[in-house]
Residue frames as a rotation matrix with the C-alpha (Angstrom) as fourth column:
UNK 1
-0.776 -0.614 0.142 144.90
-0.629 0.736 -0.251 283.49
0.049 -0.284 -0.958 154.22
UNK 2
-0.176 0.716 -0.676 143.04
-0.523 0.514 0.680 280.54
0.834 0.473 0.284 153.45
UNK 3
0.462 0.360 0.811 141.01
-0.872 0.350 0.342 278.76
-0.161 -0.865 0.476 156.69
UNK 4
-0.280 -0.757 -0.590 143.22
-0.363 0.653 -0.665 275.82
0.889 0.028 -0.458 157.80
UNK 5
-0.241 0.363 -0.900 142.61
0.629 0.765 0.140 272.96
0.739 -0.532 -0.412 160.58
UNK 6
0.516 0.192 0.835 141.05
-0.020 -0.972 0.236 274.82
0.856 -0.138 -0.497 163.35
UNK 7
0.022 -0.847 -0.531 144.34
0.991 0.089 -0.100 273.83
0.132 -0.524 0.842 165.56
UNK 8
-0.747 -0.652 -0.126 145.40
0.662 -0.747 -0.064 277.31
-0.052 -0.131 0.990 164.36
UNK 9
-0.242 0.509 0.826 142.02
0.330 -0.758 0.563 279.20
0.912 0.409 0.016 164.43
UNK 10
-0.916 0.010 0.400 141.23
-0.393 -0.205 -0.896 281.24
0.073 -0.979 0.192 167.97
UNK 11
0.189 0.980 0.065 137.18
-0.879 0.140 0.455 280.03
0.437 -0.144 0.888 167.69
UNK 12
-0.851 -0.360 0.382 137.27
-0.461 0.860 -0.216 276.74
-0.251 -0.360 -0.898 169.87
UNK 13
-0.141 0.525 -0.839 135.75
-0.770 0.475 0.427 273.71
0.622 0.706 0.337 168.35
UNK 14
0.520 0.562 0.644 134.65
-0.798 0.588 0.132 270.20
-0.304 -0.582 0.754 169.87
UNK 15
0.210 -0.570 0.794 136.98
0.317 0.808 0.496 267.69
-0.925 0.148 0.350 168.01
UNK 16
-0.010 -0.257 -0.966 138.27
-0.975 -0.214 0.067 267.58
-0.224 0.942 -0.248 164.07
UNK 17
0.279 -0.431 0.858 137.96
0.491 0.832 0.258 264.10
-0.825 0.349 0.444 162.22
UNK 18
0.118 -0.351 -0.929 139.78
-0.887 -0.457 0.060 264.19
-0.446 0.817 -0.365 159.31
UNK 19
0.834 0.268 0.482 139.05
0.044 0.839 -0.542 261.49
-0.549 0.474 0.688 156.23
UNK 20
0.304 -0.622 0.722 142.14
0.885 0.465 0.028 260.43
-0.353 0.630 0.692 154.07
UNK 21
0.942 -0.322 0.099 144.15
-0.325 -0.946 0.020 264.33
0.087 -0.051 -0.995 154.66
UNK 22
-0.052 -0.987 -0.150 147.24
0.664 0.077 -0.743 265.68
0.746 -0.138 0.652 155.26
UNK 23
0.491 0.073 -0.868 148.38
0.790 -0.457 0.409 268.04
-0.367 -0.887 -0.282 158.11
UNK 24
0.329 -0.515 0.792 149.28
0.565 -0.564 -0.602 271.41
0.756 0.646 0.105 156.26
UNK 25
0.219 -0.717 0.662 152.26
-0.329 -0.693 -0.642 272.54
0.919 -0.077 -0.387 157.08
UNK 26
0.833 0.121 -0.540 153.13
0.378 0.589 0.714 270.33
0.404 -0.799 0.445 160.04
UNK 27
-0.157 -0.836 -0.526 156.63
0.988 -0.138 -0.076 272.23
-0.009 -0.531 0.847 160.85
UNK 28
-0.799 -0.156 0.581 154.54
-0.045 -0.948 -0.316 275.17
0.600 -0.278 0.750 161.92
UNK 29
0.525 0.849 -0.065 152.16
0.333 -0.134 0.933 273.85
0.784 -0.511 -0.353 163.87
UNK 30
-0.161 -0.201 -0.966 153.81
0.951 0.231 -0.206 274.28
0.265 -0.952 0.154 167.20
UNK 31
-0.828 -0.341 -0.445 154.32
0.451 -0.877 -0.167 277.81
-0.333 -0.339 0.880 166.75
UNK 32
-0.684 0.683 0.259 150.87
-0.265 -0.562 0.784 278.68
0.680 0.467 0.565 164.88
UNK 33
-0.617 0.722 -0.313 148.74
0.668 0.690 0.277 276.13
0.416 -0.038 -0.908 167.35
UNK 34
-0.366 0.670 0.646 145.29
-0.670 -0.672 0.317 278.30
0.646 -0.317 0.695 168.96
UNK 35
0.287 0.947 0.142 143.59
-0.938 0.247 0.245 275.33
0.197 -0.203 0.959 170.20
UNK 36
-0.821 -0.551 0.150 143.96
-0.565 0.821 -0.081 271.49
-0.078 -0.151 -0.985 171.60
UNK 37
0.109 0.936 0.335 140.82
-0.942 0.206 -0.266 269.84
-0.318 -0.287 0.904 170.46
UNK 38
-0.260 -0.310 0.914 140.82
0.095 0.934 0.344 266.00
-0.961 0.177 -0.214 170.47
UNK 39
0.002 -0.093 -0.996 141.30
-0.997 -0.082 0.006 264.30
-0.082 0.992 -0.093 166.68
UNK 40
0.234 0.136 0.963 140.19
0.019 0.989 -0.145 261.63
-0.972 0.052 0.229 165.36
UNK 41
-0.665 -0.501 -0.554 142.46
-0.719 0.229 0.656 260.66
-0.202 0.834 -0.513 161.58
UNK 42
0.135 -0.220 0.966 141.57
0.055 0.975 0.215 257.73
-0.989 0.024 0.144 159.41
UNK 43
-0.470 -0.801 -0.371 143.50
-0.707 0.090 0.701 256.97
-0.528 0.591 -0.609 156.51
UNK 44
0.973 -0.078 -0.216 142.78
-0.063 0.814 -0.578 253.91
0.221 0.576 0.787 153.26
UNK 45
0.144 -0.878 0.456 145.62
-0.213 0.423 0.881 251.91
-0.966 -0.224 -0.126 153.15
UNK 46
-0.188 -0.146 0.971 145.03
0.806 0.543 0.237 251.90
-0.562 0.827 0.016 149.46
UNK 47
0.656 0.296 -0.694 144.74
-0.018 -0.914 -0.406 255.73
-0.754 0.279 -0.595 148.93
UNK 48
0.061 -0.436 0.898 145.95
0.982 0.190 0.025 256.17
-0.181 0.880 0.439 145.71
UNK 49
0.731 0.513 0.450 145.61
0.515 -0.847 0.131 260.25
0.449 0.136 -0.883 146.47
UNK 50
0.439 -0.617 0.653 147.42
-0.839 -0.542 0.052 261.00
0.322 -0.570 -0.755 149.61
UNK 51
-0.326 -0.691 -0.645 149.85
-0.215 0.718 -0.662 258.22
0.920 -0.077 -0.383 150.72
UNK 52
0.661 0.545 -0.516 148.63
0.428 0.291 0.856 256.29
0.616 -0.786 -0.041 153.85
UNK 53
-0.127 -0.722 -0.680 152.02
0.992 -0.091 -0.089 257.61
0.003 -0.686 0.728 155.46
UNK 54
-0.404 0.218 0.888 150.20
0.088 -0.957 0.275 260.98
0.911 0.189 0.368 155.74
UNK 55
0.655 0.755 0.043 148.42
-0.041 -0.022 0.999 259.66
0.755 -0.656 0.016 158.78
UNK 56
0.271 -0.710 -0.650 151.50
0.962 0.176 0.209 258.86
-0.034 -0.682 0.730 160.96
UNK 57
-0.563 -0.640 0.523 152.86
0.615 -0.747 -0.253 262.39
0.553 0.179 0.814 159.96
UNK 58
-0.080 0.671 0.737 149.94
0.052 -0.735 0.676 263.92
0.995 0.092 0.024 160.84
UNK 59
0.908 0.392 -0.150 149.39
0.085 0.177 0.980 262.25
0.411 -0.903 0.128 164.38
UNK 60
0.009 -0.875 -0.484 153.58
1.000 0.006 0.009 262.72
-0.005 -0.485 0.875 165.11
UNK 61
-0.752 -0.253 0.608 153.35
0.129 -0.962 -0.240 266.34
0.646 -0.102 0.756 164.46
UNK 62
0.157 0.940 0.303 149.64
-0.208 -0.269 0.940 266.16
0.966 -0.210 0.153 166.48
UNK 63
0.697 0.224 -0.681 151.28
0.468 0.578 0.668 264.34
0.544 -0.784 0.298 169.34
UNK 64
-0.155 -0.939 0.306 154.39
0.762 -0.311 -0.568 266.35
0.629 0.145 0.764 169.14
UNK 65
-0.540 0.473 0.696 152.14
-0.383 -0.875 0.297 269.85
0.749 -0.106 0.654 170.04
UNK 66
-0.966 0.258 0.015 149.95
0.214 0.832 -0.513 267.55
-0.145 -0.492 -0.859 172.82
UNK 67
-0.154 0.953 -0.261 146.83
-0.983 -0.175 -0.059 267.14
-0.102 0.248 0.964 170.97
UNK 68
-0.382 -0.051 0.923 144.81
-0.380 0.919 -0.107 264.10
-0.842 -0.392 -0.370 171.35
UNK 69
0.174 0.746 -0.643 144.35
-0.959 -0.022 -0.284 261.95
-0.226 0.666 0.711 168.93
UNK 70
-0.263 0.060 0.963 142.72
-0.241 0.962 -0.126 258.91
-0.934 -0.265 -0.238 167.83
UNK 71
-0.178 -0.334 -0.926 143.20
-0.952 -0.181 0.248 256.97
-0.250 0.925 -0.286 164.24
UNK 72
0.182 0.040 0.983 142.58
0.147 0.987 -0.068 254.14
-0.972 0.157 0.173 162.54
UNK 73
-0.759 -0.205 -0.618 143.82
-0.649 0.149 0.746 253.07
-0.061 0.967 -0.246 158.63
UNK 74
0.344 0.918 0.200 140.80
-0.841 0.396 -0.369 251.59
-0.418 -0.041 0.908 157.21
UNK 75
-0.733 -0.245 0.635 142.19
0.216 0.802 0.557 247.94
-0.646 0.545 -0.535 155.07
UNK 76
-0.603 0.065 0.795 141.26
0.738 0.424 0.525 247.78
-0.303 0.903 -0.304 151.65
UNK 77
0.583 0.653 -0.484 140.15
0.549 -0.756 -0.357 251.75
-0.599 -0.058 -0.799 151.27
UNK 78
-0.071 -0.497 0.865 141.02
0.857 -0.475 -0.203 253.79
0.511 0.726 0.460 148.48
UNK 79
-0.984 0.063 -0.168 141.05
-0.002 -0.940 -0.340 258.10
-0.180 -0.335 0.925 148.84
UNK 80
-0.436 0.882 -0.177 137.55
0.165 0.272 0.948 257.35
0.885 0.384 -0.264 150.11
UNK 81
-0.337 0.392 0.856 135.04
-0.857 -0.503 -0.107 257.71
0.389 -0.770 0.506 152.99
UNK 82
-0.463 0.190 -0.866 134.30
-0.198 0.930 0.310 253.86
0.864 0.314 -0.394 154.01
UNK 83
0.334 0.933 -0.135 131.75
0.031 0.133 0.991 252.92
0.942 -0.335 0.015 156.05
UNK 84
0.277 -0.430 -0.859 134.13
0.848 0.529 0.009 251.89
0.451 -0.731 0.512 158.70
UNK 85
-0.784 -0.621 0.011 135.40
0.581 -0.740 -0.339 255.52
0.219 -0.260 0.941 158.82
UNK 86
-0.502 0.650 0.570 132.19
-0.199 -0.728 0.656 256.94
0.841 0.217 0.495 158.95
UNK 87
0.618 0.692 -0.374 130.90
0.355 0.179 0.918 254.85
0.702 -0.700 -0.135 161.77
UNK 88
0.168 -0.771 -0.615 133.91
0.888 0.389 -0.245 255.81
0.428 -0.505 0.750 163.71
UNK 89
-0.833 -0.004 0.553 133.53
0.099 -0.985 0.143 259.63
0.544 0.174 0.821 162.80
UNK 90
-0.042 0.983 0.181 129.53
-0.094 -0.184 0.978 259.26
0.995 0.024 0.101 163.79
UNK 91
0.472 -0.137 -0.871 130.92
0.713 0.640 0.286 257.91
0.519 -0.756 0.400 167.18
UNK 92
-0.376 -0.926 0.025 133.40
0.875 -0.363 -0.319 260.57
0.305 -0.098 0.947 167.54
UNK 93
-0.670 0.336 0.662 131.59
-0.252 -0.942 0.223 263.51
0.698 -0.017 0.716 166.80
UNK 94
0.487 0.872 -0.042 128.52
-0.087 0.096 0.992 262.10
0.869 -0.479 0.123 169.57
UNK 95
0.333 -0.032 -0.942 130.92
0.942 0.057 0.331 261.54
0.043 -0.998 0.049 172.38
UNK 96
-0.739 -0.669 0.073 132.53
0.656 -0.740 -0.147 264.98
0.152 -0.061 0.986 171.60
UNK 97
-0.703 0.479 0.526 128.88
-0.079 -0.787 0.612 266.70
0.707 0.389 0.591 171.35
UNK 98
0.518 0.855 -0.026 126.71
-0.510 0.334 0.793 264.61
0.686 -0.398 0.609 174.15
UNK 99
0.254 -0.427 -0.868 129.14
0.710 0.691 -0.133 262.63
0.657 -0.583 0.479 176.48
């Protein structure tokens, strides 16, 4: 079985950001989840990869299970990593590692 968000792995992590994703298999998280580490999503609104309506799925099936998370849809991002998403990630991952 192929490693998958670590929601469903027992090892406990510090957050997850995830760049322009999907949530695999969202009508098994409840019953697979291991773990509640906060999430941070962000999404292009011009992905031309994964539809931007990947991020709403992702954070209804995340909120569904109570896992926190925080998102943002970047404006005028393709199935990319924009700056905006990086500074947001760089933020994320320091209050999760040093706050």
């Amino acid at each position: 079985r192929s490693p998958r968000w670590r929601l469903r792995r027992p090892e406990p992590v510090a957050g997850i950001v995830g760049f322009s994703g999907r949530l695999a298999v969202p009508e098994r998280l409840a019953e697979e989840i291991t773990a509640r580490p906060p999430v941070l999503l962000t999404h292009g609104d011009r992905d031309e990869v994964i539809p931007v309506e990947a991020i709403h799925e992702a954070r209804a099936a995340l909120a569904a299970v109570d896992v926190p998370v925080r998102w943002r849809i970047c404006q005028g991002a393709g199935h990319e990593i924009p700056p905006e998403a990086l500074q947001l990630a760089a933020e994320f991952i320091h209050e999760r590692l040093f706050a």
